[in-house]
C-alpha positions in Angstrom: -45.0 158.4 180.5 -43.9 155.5 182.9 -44.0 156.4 186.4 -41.0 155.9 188.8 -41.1 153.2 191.5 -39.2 153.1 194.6 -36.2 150.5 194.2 -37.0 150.5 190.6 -33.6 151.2 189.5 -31.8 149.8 192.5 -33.3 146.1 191.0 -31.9 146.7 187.8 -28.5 147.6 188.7 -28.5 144.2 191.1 -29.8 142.4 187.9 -27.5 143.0 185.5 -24.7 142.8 187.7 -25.2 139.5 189.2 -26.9 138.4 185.7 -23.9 139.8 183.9 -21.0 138.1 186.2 -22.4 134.8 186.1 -22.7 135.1 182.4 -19.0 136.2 181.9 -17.8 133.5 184.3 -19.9 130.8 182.3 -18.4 131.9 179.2 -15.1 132.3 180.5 -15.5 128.6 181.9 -16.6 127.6 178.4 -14.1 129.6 176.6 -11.1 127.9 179.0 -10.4 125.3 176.7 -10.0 127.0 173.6 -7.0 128.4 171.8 -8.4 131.9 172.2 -5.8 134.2 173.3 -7.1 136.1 176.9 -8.3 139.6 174.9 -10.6 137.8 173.0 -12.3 135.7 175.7 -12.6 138.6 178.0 -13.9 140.3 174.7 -16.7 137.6 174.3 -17.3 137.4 177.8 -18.1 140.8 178.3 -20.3 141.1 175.0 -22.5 138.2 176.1 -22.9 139.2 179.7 -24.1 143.1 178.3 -26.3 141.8 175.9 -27.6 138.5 178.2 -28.2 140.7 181.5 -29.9 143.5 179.6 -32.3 141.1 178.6 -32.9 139.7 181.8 -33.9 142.9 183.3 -36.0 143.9 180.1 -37.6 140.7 181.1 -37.8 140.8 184.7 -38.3 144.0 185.5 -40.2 145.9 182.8 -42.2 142.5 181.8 -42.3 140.3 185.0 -43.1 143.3 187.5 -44.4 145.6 185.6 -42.3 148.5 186.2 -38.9 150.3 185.0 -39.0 151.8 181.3 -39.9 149.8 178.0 -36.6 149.4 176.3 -38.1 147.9 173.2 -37.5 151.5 171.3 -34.1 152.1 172.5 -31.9 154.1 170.0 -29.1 152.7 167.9 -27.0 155.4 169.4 -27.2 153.4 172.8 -27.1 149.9 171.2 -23.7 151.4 169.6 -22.7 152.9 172.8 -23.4 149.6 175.0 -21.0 147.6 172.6 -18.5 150.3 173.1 -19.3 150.0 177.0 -18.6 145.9 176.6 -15.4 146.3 174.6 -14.3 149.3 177.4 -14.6 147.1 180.2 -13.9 143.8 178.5 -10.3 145.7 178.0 -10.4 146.9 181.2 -10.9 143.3 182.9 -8.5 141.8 180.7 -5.8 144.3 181.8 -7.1 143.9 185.6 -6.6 140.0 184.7 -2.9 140.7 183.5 -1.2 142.3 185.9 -2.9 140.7 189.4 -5.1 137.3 189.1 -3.3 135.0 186.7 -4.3 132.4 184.8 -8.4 131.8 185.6 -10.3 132.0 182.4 -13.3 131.9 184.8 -12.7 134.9 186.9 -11.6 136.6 183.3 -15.1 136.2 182.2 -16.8 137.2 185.4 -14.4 140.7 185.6 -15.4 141.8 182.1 -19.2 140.6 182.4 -18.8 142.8 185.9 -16.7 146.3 184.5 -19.1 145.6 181.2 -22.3 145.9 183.2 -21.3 149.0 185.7 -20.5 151.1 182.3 -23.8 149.6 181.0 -25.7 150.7 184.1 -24.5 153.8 183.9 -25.0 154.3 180.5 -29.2 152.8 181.1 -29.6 154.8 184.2 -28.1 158.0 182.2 -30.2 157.4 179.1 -33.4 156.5 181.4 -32.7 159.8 183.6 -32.6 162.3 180.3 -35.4 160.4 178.2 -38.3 159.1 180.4 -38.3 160.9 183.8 -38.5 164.7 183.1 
């Protein structure tokens, strides 16, 4: 059973939020020039950025320092759930995006790689909470 370090899961949130913003803003960026209507970038965005920044902090925190759970048994219930998570705040950006900002493809990208990563935090710090910790 892993043990809990202080500021364990404060470095994973701070991971995949910053890893997960500049991810949708790259994509975003990339996806500017395309015929894609604004749905679907945020869409992609937002799936990249959840699946990109929870590899990062697989990789930096479990692997690079050595602590945080091993996520390489993770249910398909929570692999199902974290698409759903991307979709939800992909939608969520993208209706954000709408009504206020405009036309930035960029700052499309890094609002759904942002609400995608707070649903997918809370989702990994719910699932780490119930499973590894008791």
């Amino acid at each position: 059973m892993p043990v809990r370090k202080p500021g364990t899961i404060s470095a994973s949130l701070l991971i995949v939020i910053v890893v997960a913003m500049a991810i949708g803003a790259l994509v975003g960026l990339v996806l500017s020039g395309t015929n894609l209507s604004s749905r679907a970038v945020a869409i992609i965005a937002g799936l990249a950025a959840t699946v990109i920044s929870g590899i990062a902090r697989y990789k930096v925190v479990f692997l690079g320092a050595g602590v945080g759970a091993d996520d390489t048994r993770v249910p398909g219930v929570v692999v199902a759930y974290s698409a759903i998570a991307s979709v939800a705040g992909s939608l969520a950006a993208h209706d954000l995006y709408g009504s206020i900002i405009g036309e930035m493809p960029v700052l499309l990208g890094a609002l759904a790689g942002l609400f995608s990563a707070i649903i997918m935090a809370m989702l990994m710090i719910t699932y780490h909470a119930n499973t590894h910790y008791n």
